[in-house]
N, C-alpha and C positions, 0 to 999 in steps of 0.2 A: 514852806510853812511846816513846823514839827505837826505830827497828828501825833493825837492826845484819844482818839478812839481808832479801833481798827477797822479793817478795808470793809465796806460795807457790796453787795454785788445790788445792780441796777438796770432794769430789762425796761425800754419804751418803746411802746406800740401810738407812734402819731401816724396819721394816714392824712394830716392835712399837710402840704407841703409848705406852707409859710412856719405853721409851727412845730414840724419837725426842725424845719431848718434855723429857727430860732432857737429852738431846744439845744440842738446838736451843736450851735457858734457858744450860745452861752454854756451847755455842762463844760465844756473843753475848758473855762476858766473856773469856774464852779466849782470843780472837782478838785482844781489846788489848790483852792484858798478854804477849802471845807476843813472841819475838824477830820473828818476820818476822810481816810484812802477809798477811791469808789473805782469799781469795772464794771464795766458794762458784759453781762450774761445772758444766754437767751432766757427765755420768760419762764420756763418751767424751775430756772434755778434763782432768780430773783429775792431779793428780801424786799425792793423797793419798782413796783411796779409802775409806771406812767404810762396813763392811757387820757386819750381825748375825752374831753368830758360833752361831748355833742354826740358821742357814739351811744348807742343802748348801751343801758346798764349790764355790763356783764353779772350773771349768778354768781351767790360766794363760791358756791362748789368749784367756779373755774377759776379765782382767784384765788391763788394761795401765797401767793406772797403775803408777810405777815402788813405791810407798808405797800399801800395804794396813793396816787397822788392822781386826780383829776386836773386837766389844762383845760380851761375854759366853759362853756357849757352855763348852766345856770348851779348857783353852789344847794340852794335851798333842795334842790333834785336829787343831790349826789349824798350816798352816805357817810357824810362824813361823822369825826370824832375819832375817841381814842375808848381804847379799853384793855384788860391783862392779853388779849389774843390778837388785837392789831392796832393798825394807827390808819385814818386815812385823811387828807386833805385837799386844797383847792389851793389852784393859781390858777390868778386872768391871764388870756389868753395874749396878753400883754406883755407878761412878767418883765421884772427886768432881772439882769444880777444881782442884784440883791435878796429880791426873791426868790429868787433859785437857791443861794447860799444858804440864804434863812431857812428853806426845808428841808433841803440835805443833811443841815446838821441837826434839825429837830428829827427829823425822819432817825439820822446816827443814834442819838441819846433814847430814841425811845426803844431802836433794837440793840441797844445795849445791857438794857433792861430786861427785853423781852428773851434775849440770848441766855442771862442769868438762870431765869423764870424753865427755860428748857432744859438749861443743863440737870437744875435740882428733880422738876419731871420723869427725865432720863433716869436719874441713880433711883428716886423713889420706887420708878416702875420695874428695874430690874431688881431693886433689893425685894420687893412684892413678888416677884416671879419666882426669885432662890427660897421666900420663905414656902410659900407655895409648893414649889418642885422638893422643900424639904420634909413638909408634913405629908404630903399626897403623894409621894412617889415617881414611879413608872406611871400613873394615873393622870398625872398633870398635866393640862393641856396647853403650859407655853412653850413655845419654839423659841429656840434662840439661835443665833448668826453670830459670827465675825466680821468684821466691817475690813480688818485688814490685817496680814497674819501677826505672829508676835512669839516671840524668844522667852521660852522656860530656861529658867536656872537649872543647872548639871541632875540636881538630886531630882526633878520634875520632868526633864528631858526623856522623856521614858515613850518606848516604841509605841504602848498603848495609848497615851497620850497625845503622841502625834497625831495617831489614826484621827482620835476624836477631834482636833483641832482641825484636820483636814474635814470630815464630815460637817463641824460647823463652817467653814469657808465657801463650801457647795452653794448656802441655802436655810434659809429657814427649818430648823428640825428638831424635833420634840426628844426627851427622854431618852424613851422606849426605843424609839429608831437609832438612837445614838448606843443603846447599849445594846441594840443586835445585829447594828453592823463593827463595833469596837471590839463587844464583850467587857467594855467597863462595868462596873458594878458601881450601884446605887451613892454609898459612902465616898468613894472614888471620883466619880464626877461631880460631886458638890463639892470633895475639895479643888479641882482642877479649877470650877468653875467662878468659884469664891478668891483667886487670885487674881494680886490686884492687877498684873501685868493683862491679865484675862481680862478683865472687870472693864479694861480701860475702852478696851476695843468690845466689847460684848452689848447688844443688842438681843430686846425679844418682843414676840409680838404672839397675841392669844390665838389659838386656833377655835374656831368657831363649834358652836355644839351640833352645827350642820354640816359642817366637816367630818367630825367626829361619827354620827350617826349614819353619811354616805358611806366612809370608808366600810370596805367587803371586808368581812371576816370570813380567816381561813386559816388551820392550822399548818399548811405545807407551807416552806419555804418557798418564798417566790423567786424566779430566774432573777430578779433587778438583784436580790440580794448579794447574788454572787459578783455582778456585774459591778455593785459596789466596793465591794469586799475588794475586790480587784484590782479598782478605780483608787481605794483608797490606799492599798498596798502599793501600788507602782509609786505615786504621789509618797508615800511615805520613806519608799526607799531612796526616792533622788533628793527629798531633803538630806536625810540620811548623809548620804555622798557630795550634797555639798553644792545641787544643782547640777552637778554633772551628768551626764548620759550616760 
Protein backbone atom coordinates (compact mmCIF):
# COMPACT_ATOMS: atom_id res chain seq x y z
CA UNK A 1 0.00 0.00 0.00
CA UNK A 2 1.51 3.52 -1.03
CA UNK A 3 1.96 5.61 2.33
CA UNK A 4 0.72 8.96 1.91
CA UNK A 5 2.14 9.93 5.60
CA UNK A 6 5.64 9.19 6.84
CA UNK A 7 7.11 6.40 9.02
CA UNK A 8 5.75 7.19 12.30
CA UNK A 9 8.12 5.37 15.56
CA UNK A 10 5.88 3.13 18.11
CA UNK A 11 7.08 1.70 21.63
CA UNK A 12 4.39 -0.78 23.65
CA UNK A 13 4.63 -1.69 27.08
CA UNK A 14 1.65 -4.72 27.39
CA UNK A 15 2.61 -6.89 30.51
CA UNK A 16 -0.44 -8.99 29.94
CA UNK A 17 0.48 -11.85 27.79
CA UNK A 18 -2.97 -12.37 25.82
CA UNK A 19 -2.75 -8.93 24.86
CA UNK A 20 0.70 -8.40 24.10
CA UNK A 21 0.20 -11.28 21.92
CA UNK A 22 -2.82 -9.97 20.21
CA UNK A 23 -1.10 -6.72 19.88
CA UNK A 24 2.02 -8.11 18.37
CA UNK A 25 -0.15 -10.89 15.60
CA UNK A 26 -2.32 -7.80 14.81
CA UNK A 27 0.33 -4.57 14.43
CA UNK A 28 2.35 -7.02 11.99
CA UNK A 29 -0.68 -6.53 9.59
CA UNK A 30 -1.78 -3.08 10.89
CA UNK A 31 1.26 -1.65 10.07
CA UNK A 32 0.87 -2.39 6.18
CA UNK A 33 -2.24 -1.40 5.53
CA UNK A 34 -1.81 1.84 7.72
CA UNK A 35 -1.50 5.28 5.92
CA UNK A 36 2.22 5.81 7.29
CA UNK A 37 5.27 3.49 7.59
CA UNK A 38 5.44 2.40 11.54
CA UNK A 39 8.73 0.83 13.67
CA UNK A 40 8.74 -0.24 16.52
CA UNK A 41 11.44 2.03 19.16
CA UNK A 42 12.08 1.68 22.62
CA UNK A 43 9.96 3.95 24.78
CA UNK A 44 12.09 6.81 25.39
CA UNK A 45 12.10 7.62 21.49
CA UNK A 46 8.39 6.86 20.80
CA UNK A 47 5.90 9.39 19.05
CA UNK A 48 3.13 6.65 19.76
CA UNK A 49 3.16 5.08 23.05
CA UNK A 50 0.80 1.83 24.07
CA UNK A 51 0.54 0.98 27.31
CA UNK A 52 -2.15 -1.37 29.42
CA UNK A 53 -4.79 0.53 30.48
CA UNK A 54 -5.41 -1.76 33.79
CA UNK A 55 -1.80 -0.43 34.90
CA UNK A 56 -1.66 2.79 37.19
CA UNK A 57 -1.71 5.74 35.42
CA UNK A 58 1.70 6.55 34.55
CA UNK A 59 2.60 10.69 35.41
CA UNK A 60 2.89 13.05 32.33
CA UNK A 61 6.30 13.75 33.38
CA UNK A 62 7.05 10.13 32.25
CA UNK A 63 5.14 10.05 29.22
CA UNK A 64 6.39 11.86 26.61
CA UNK A 65 5.58 10.66 23.74
CA UNK A 66 3.38 13.09 22.04
CA UNK A 67 0.56 9.95 21.10
CA UNK A 68 -0.51 7.68 24.24
CA UNK A 69 -3.00 4.88 23.24
CA UNK A 70 -4.62 2.94 26.30
CA UNK A 71 -5.74 -1.15 25.75
CA UNK A 72 -8.33 -2.00 27.82
CA UNK A 73 -8.94 -0.91 31.47
CA UNK A 74 -11.91 1.39 31.95
CA UNK A 75 -11.88 4.40 29.23
CA UNK A 76 -13.93 7.07 31.55
CA UNK A 77 -10.28 6.60 34.01
CA UNK A 78 -8.01 7.21 31.29
CA UNK A 79 -6.96 10.68 29.91
CA UNK A 80 -8.12 10.79 27.16
CA UNK A 81 -8.63 13.48 24.15
CA UNK A 82 -6.58 15.47 21.90
CA UNK A 83 -5.10 18.81 22.25
CA UNK A 84 -1.99 21.15 20.22
CA UNK A 85 0.61 18.92 22.67
CA UNK A 86 -0.71 15.45 22.42
CA UNK A 87 -3.36 12.87 21.42
CA UNK A 88 -4.29 10.14 23.48
CA UNK A 89 -6.94 7.28 23.06
CA UNK A 90 -8.60 3.94 24.04
CA UNK A 91 -9.01 0.47 22.53
CA UNK A 92 -10.90 -2.61 24.13
CA UNK A 93 -9.08 -4.98 25.07
CA UNK A 94 -10.71 -6.86 22.35
CA UNK A 95 -9.65 -4.77 19.47
CA UNK A 96 -9.79 -6.10 16.33
CA UNK A 97 -7.80 -5.04 12.96
CA UNK A 98 -9.68 -2.80 12.30
CA UNK A 99 -9.26 -0.91 15.33
CA UNK A 100 -5.94 -1.02 15.28
CA UNK A 101 -5.87 0.49 11.64
CA UNK A 102 -8.20 3.01 12.62
CA UNK A 103 -5.74 4.42 15.31
CA UNK A 104 -2.74 4.20 13.77
CA UNK A 105 -3.73 6.18 11.28
CA UNK A 106 -5.56 8.88 13.44
CA UNK A 107 -2.71 8.52 15.92
CA UNK A 108 -0.43 9.32 11.82
CA UNK A 109 -2.62 12.42 11.01
CA UNK A 110 -2.57 13.95 14.20
CA UNK A 111 1.44 13.82 14.40
CA UNK A 112 1.61 15.01 11.33
CA UNK A 113 0.12 18.09 12.55
CA UNK A 114 1.73 18.06 15.56
CA UNK A 115 5.45 17.51 13.72
CA UNK A 116 4.40 20.75 11.59
CA UNK A 117 3.50 22.66 15.05
CA UNK A 118 7.39 21.64 16.16
CA UNK A 119 9.22 22.52 13.24
CA UNK A 120 7.65 26.28 13.29
CA UNK A 121 8.47 26.27 17.41
CA UNK A 122 12.10 25.31 16.52
CA UNK A 123 12.91 28.30 13.93
CA UNK A 124 10.79 30.70 16.20
CA UNK A 125 13.02 29.75 19.20
CA UNK A 126 16.26 29.99 17.45
CA UNK A 127 15.43 33.06 15.39
CA UNK A 128 14.49 34.55 19.37
CA UNK A 129 17.85 33.44 20.58
CA UNK A 130 19.90 35.24 17.38
CA UNK A 131 17.75 38.25 17.94
CA UNK A 132 18.62 38.05 21.64
CA UNK A 133 22.48 37.15 21.28
CA UNK A 134 22.23 40.15 18.86
CA UNK A 135 21.04 43.06 21.01
CA UNK A 136 22.63 41.63 24.37
CA UNK A 137 25.89 40.28 23.32
CA UNK A 138 28.50 38.31 25.10
CA UNK A 139 25.86 38.80 27.85
CA UNK A 140 23.35 36.46 26.41
CA UNK A 141 22.42 33.67 28.13
CA UNK A 142 21.52 31.06 25.21
CA UNK A 143 23.67 28.12 24.42
CA UNK A 144 23.62 26.67 21.26
CA UNK A 145 24.73 23.02 19.73
CA UNK A 146 25.07 21.42 16.42
CA UNK A 147 23.00 18.36 16.01
CA UNK A 148 25.26 17.13 13.13
CA UNK A 149 28.39 18.82 11.46
CA UNK A 150 27.85 20.73 8.12
CA UNK A 151 29.88 22.01 5.03
CA UNK A 152 30.71 25.96 4.56
CA UNK A 153 31.09 27.35 1.25
CA UNK A 154 34.99 28.10 0.19
CA UNK A 155 34.70 31.98 1.14
CA UNK A 156 33.28 30.64 5.02
CA UNK A 157 35.61 27.66 5.27
CA UNK A 158 37.72 29.68 7.31
CA UNK A 159 40.20 28.06 10.16
CA UNK A 160 38.35 30.28 12.79
CA UNK A 161 35.29 29.01 11.87
CA UNK A 162 35.99 25.58 11.98
CA UNK A 163 37.18 25.96 15.46
CA UNK A 164 33.77 27.47 16.48
CA UNK A 165 31.80 24.71 14.72
CA UNK A 166 33.75 22.15 16.44
CA UNK A 167 33.15 24.02 19.95
CA UNK A 168 29.49 23.92 18.94
CA UNK A 169 29.57 19.93 18.11
CA UNK A 170 31.01 19.28 21.83
CA UNK A 171 27.88 20.56 23.57
CA UNK A 172 25.58 23.13 24.58
CA UNK A 173 27.67 26.54 24.71
CA UNK A 174 27.05 30.11 25.09
CA UNK A 175 28.67 33.18 23.38
CA UNK A 176 31.26 34.23 25.54
CA UNK A 177 32.78 30.60 25.87
CA UNK A 178 32.66 30.39 22.00
CA UNK A 179 34.63 33.42 21.66
CA UNK A 180 37.42 32.53 24.25
CA UNK A 181 38.07 29.41 23.18
CA UNK A 182 37.84 30.57 19.07
CA UNK A 183 38.65 34.28 19.40
CA UNK A 184 35.81 34.97 17.08
CA UNK A 185 34.45 38.34 17.54
CA UNK A 186 30.96 39.32 18.35
CA UNK A 187 29.78 40.56 14.35
CA UNK A 188 31.56 37.31 13.11
CA UNK A 189 29.72 34.80 14.86
CA UNK A 190 26.28 36.17 14.01
CA UNK A 191 27.27 35.93 10.75
CA UNK A 192 28.49 32.31 10.88
CA UNK A 193 25.59 31.71 12.81
CA UNK A 194 22.69 33.24 10.72
CA UNK A 195 23.71 30.74 7.81
CA UNK A 196 21.34 28.92 6.55
CA UNK A 197 23.54 25.73 5.97
CA UNK A 198 24.13 26.40 9.99
CA UNK A 199 20.67 27.37 10.82
CA UNK A 200 19.58 23.90 9.48
CA UNK A 201 21.40 21.99 11.95
CA UNK A 202 21.51 24.53 14.91
CA UNK A 203 19.80 24.21 18.08
CA UNK A 204 19.58 26.28 21.53
CA UNK A 205 18.55 25.98 24.78
CA UNK A 206 18.40 28.93 27.67
CA UNK A 207 20.78 28.70 30.37
CA UNK A 208 19.36 29.22 33.62
CA UNK A 209 19.81 32.53 35.96
CA UNK A 210 20.98 29.60 38.52
CA UNK A 211 23.51 28.64 36.28
CA UNK A 212 24.63 31.84 35.67
CA UNK A 213 24.74 33.03 39.31
CA UNK A 214 26.62 29.44 40.45
CA UNK A 215 29.21 29.81 37.87
CA UNK A 216 32.73 31.10 40.07
CA UNK A 217 34.16 34.17 38.82
CA UNK A 218 37.66 34.55 38.26
CA UNK A 219 39.89 36.55 36.05
CA UNK A 220 42.88 33.84 35.41
CA UNK A 221 42.55 31.47 32.61
CA UNK A 222 41.46 28.28 33.59
CA UNK A 223 43.70 24.88 32.88
CA UNK A 224 40.14 23.38 30.86
CA UNK A 225 40.89 26.44 28.53
CA UNK A 226 43.87 25.26 27.22
CA UNK A 227 42.74 21.67 27.16
CA UNK A 228 40.19 23.01 24.77
CA UNK A 229 42.07 25.15 22.86
CA UNK A 230 43.80 21.82 22.07
CA UNK A 231 40.88 19.56 21.85
CA UNK A 232 39.68 22.06 19.36
CA UNK A 233 42.90 22.44 17.42
CA UNK A 234 43.69 18.74 16.71
CA UNK A 235 39.79 18.35 15.68
CA UNK A 236 40.46 21.15 13.47
CA UNK A 237 43.36 20.04 11.79
CA UNK A 238 42.28 16.48 10.88
CA UNK A 239 39.14 18.05 9.26
CA UNK A 240 41.63 20.18 7.75
CA UNK A 241 43.34 17.03 6.02
CA UNK A 242 40.56 15.29 5.18
CA UNK A 243 39.95 12.89 8.28
CA UNK A 244 43.15 11.69 7.82
CA UNK A 245 45.78 10.94 10.79
Amino acid sequence: MARTIGEVSLAAELWTPAVQQRFESLFAVAARKSLSGWRQVPRHSAEVLVLEGFAPQVSKDETKAPCVVYVGGEAAMQPLGRSSQGWAAHLDVDFTLSDLIDMLDRAAVFLMDWRARQKVSVTLTLQRALDDLQQQGFDCMHRFQLRSWVALPGSANTAQNMRVLALLSRGPIDAKSISDHSGIEMSQLLTLLSRPQVQAVLRCSLRSSQETSAAPISTKTQPATSVTRQWVSKLTGWITRGGRS
